[in-house]
C-alpha positions as CSV (number, residue, x, y, z in Angstrom):
1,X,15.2,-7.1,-8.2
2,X,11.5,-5.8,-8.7
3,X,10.0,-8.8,-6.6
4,X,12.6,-8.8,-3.5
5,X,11.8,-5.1,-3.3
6,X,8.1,-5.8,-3.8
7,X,8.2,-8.5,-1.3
8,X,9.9,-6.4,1.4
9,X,8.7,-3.3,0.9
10,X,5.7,-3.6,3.3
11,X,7.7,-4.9,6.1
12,X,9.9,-1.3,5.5
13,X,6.9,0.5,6.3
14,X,5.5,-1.3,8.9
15,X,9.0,-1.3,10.5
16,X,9.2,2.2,10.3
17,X,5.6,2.5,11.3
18,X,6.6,1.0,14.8
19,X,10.0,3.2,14.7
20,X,7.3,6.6,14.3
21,X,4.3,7.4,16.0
22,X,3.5,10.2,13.4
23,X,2.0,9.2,10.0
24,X,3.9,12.5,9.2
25,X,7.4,10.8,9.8
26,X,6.8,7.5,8.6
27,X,5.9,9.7,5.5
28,X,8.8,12.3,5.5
29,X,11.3,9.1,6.1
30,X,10.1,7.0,3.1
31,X,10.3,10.5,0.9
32,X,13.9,11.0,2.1
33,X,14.8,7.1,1.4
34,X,13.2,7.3,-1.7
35,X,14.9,10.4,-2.6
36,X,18.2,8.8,-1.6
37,X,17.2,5.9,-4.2
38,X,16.1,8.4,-7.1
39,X,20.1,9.8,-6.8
40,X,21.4,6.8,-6.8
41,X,19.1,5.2,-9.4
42,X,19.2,7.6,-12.4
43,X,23.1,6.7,-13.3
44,X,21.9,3.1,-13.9
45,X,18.0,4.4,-15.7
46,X,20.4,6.7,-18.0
47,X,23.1,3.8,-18.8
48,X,20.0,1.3,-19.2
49,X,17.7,3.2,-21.2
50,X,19.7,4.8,-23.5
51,X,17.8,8.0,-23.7
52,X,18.2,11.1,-25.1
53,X,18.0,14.5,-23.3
54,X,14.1,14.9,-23.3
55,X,13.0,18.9,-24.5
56,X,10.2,19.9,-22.9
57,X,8.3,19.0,-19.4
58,X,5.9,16.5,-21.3
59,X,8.5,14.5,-22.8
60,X,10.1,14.1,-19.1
61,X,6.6,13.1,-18.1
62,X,6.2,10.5,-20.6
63,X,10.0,8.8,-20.3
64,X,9.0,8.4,-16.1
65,X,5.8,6.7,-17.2
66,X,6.4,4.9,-20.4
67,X,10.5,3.8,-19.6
68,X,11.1,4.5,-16.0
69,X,8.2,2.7,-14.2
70,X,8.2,0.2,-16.7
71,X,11.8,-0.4,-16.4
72,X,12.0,-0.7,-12.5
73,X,8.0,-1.4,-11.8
74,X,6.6,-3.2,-15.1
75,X,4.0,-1.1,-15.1
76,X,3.3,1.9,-17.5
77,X,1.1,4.5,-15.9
78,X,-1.0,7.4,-17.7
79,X,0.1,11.1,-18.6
80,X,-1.9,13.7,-18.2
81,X,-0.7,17.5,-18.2
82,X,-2.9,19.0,-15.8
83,X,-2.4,23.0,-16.4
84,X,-2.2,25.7,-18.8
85,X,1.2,26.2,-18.1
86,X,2.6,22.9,-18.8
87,X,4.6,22.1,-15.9
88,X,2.1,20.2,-14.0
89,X,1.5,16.4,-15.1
90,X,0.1,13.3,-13.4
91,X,0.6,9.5,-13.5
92,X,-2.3,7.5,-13.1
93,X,-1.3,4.0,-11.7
94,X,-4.0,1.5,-12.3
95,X,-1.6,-1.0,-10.9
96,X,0.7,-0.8,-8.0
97,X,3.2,-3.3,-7.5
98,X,4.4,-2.3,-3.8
99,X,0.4,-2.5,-2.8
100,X,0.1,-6.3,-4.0
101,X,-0.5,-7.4,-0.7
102,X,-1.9,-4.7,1.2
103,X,-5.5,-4.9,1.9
104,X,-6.5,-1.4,3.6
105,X,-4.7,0.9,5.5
106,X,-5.4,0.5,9.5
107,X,-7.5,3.3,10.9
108,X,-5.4,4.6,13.0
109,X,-3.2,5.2,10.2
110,X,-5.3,7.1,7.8
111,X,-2.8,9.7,6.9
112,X,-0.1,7.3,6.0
113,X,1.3,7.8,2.6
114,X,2.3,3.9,2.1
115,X,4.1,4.6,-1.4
116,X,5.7,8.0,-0.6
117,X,9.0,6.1,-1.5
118,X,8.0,6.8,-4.6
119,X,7.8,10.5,-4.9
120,X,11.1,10.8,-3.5
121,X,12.8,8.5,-5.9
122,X,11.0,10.6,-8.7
123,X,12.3,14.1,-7.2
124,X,15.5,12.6,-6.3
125,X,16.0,11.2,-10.3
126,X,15.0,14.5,-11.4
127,X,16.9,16.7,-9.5
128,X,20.3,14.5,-10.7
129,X,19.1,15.9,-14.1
130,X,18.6,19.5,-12.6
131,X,15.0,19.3,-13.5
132,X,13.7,20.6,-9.2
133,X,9.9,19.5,-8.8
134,X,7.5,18.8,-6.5
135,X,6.2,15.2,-6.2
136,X,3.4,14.4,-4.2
137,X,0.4,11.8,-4.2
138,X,-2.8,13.2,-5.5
139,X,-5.0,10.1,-4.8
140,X,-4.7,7.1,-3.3
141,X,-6.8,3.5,-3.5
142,X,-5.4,2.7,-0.1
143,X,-7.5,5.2,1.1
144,X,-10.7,4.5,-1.1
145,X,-10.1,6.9,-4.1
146,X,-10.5,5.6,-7.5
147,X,-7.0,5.2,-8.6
148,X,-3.8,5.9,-7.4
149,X,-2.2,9.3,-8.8
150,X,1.2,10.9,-8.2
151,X,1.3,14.6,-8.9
152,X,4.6,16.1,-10.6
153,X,5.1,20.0,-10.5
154,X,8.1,21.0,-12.3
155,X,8.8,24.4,-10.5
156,X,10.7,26.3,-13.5
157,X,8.5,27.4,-16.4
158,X,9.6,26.0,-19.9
159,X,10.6,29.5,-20.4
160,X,13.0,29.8,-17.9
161,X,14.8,26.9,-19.1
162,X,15.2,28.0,-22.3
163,X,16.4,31.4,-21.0
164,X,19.1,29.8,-18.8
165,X,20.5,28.4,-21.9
166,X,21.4,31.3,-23.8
Protein backbone atom coordinates (compact mmCIF):
# COMPACT_ATOMS: atom_id res chain seq x y z
CA UNK A 1 0.00 0.00 0.00
CA UNK A 2 0.89 3.78 -0.56
CA UNK A 3 1.46 4.36 3.23
CA UNK A 4 3.72 1.14 4.17
CA UNK A 5 5.82 2.22 1.16
CA UNK A 6 5.72 5.85 2.31
CA UNK A 7 6.53 4.81 5.70
CA UNK A 8 9.53 2.69 4.72
CA UNK A 9 10.85 4.25 2.05
CA UNK A 10 13.27 6.56 4.05
CA UNK A 11 14.67 3.82 6.00
CA UNK A 12 15.52 2.18 2.06
CA UNK A 13 17.61 5.04 1.51
CA UNK A 14 19.23 5.50 4.53
CA UNK A 15 19.99 1.79 4.56
CA UNK A 16 21.44 1.99 1.26
CA UNK A 17 23.06 5.29 2.20
CA UNK A 18 25.24 3.28 4.88
CA UNK A 19 25.58 0.18 2.18
CA UNK A 20 27.35 3.25 -0.36
CA UNK A 21 29.70 5.79 0.27
CA UNK A 22 28.95 7.47 -3.16
CA UNK A 23 25.75 9.68 -3.52
CA UNK A 24 26.37 8.41 -7.10
CA UNK A 25 25.44 4.71 -6.08
CA UNK A 26 22.91 5.25 -3.64
CA UNK A 27 21.42 7.11 -6.69
CA UNK A 28 22.17 4.60 -9.54
CA UNK A 29 20.71 1.75 -7.07
CA UNK A 30 17.39 3.43 -6.21
CA UNK A 31 17.12 4.17 -10.34
CA UNK A 32 17.70 0.43 -10.99
CA UNK A 33 15.09 -0.72 -8.03
CA UNK A 34 12.84 1.63 -9.29
CA UNK A 35 13.20 0.58 -12.70
CA UNK A 36 12.71 -3.03 -11.62
CA UNK A 37 9.30 -1.73 -10.00
CA UNK A 38 8.18 0.34 -13.24
CA UNK A 39 8.43 -3.47 -15.12
CA UNK A 40 6.72 -4.95 -12.79
CA UNK A 41 4.12 -2.29 -12.00
CA UNK A 42 2.73 -1.33 -15.50
CA UNK A 43 0.74 -4.98 -15.88
CA UNK A 44 -1.24 -4.08 -12.77
CA UNK A 45 -1.46 0.27 -13.87
CA UNK A 46 -2.80 -1.23 -17.38
CA UNK A 47 -5.33 -3.92 -15.77
CA UNK A 48 -6.37 -1.06 -13.13
CA UNK A 49 -6.76 1.88 -15.20
CA UNK A 50 -8.32 0.71 -18.08
CA UNK A 51 -6.65 2.91 -20.51
CA UNK A 52 -6.38 3.13 -23.90
CA UNK A 53 -3.20 3.22 -26.03
CA UNK A 54 -2.34 6.98 -25.63
CA UNK A 55 -1.24 8.77 -29.45
CA UNK A 56 1.05 11.19 -29.02
CA UNK A 57 3.99 12.08 -26.29
CA UNK A 58 1.59 14.62 -24.47
CA UNK A 59 -1.14 12.26 -23.90
CA UNK A 60 1.62 9.72 -22.29
CA UNK A 61 2.64 12.75 -20.24
CA UNK A 62 -0.70 13.54 -18.93
CA UNK A 63 -1.90 9.58 -18.14
CA UNK A 64 1.65 9.49 -15.74
CA UNK A 65 0.51 12.67 -13.98
CA UNK A 66 -3.26 12.68 -13.99
CA UNK A 67 -3.78 8.46 -13.56
CA UNK A 68 -0.48 7.01 -12.67
CA UNK A 69 0.71 9.17 -9.75
CA UNK A 70 -2.60 9.54 -8.61
CA UNK A 71 -3.28 5.94 -8.74
CA UNK A 72 -0.06 4.76 -6.77
CA UNK A 73 0.86 8.39 -5.05
CA UNK A 74 -2.59 10.37 -4.69
CA UNK A 75 -1.11 13.06 -5.94
CA UNK A 76 -1.59 14.62 -9.46
CA UNK A 77 1.42 16.59 -10.62
CA UNK A 78 1.57 19.39 -13.52
CA UNK A 79 2.37 18.91 -17.30
CA UNK A 80 4.31 21.03 -19.03
CA UNK A 81 5.90 20.27 -22.60
CA UNK A 82 9.05 21.89 -22.38
CA UNK A 83 10.38 22.01 -26.25
CA UNK A 84 9.51 22.62 -29.69
CA UNK A 85 9.78 19.24 -30.50
CA UNK A 86 7.36 17.73 -28.30
CA UNK A 87 9.14 15.02 -26.74
CA UNK A 88 10.33 16.80 -23.70
CA UNK A 89 7.66 17.26 -20.67
CA UNK A 90 7.91 17.84 -16.98
CA UNK A 91 5.94 16.96 -13.84
CA UNK A 92 5.83 19.44 -11.25
CA UNK A 93 5.21 17.83 -7.85
CA UNK A 94 3.92 20.34 -5.33
CA UNK A 95 3.56 17.37 -2.99
CA UNK A 96 5.73 14.45 -2.37
CA UNK A 97 4.54 11.66 -0.47
CA UNK A 98 7.98 9.75 0.01
CA UNK A 99 9.46 13.31 1.48
CA UNK A 100 6.64 13.49 4.29
CA UNK A 101 9.07 13.14 6.82
CA UNK A 102 12.25 14.27 5.65
CA UNK A 103 13.46 17.54 6.83
CA UNK A 104 16.68 18.45 4.73
CA UNK A 105 19.13 16.40 3.20
CA UNK A 106 22.44 16.05 5.45
CA UNK A 107 25.40 18.06 4.00
CA UNK A 108 27.50 15.64 3.43
CA UNK A 109 24.99 14.27 1.19
CA UNK A 110 24.14 17.06 -1.12
CA UNK A 111 24.18 15.11 -4.33
CA UNK A 112 21.75 12.54 -3.15
CA UNK A 113 18.87 12.14 -5.35
CA UNK A 114 16.40 10.84 -2.41
CA UNK A 115 13.39 10.09 -4.96
CA UNK A 116 15.46 8.72 -7.86
CA UNK A 117 13.14 5.51 -7.27
CA UNK A 118 11.02 7.39 -8.98
CA UNK A 119 12.57 7.99 -12.35
CA UNK A 120 13.31 4.53 -12.73
CA UNK A 121 9.87 3.28 -12.08
CA UNK A 122 8.75 5.86 -14.78
CA UNK A 123 11.47 4.65 -17.40
CA UNK A 124 11.02 1.18 -16.37
CA UNK A 125 6.73 1.57 -17.05
CA UNK A 126 7.57 3.16 -20.24
CA UNK A 127 9.87 1.02 -21.68
CA UNK A 128 7.22 -2.20 -20.99
CA UNK A 129 5.20 0.02 -23.46
CA UNK A 130 8.30 0.44 -25.82
CA UNK A 131 8.05 4.14 -25.28
CA UNK A 132 12.62 4.37 -24.29
CA UNK A 133 13.03 7.83 -22.36
CA UNK A 134 15.21 9.55 -20.28
CA UNK A 135 13.92 10.34 -16.74
CA UNK A 136 15.77 12.50 -14.57
CA UNK A 137 15.11 15.07 -11.67
CA UNK A 138 15.15 18.61 -12.78
CA UNK A 139 14.69 20.29 -9.34
CA UNK A 140 14.53 19.27 -6.10
CA UNK A 141 12.98 20.95 -2.61
CA UNK A 142 15.23 18.71 -0.71
CA UNK A 143 17.88 20.63 -1.92
CA UNK A 144 16.21 24.30 -1.67
CA UNK A 145 14.69 24.64 -5.18
CA UNK A 146 11.21 25.81 -5.46
CA UNK A 147 9.41 22.62 -6.33
CA UNK A 148 10.24 19.33 -7.09
CA UNK A 149 10.32 18.50 -10.95
CA UNK A 150 11.07 15.22 -12.74
CA UNK A 151 12.20 15.73 -16.40
CA UNK A 152 10.87 13.07 -19.04
CA UNK A 153 12.67 12.94 -22.55
CA UNK A 154 11.13 10.68 -24.89
CA UNK A 155 14.17 9.80 -27.13
CA UNK A 156 12.10 8.94 -30.57
CA UNK A 157 10.56 11.92 -32.36
CA UNK A 158 6.73 11.63 -32.90
CA UNK A 159 7.71 11.12 -36.36
CA UNK A 160 9.64 8.14 -36.00
CA UNK A 161 6.90 6.48 -34.36
CA UNK A 162 4.60 7.03 -36.80
CA UNK A 163 7.11 5.92 -39.51
CA UNK A 164 7.79 2.59 -37.62
CA UNK A 165 4.20 1.85 -38.10
CA UNK A 166 3.82 1.78 -41.69
Amino acid sequence: SRELFVLTYGALVAQLCKDYEKDEDVNTCLDRMGYGIGVRLIDDFLARSAVKKCRSYSETADMIAQVAFKMYLGITPSVSCSSATGNEFSLILDKNPLVDFVEELPAERASLCYCNLLCGVIRGALEMVHLAAEVTFLQDRLKGDAVTEIGITFLRKAEDRKHKRN
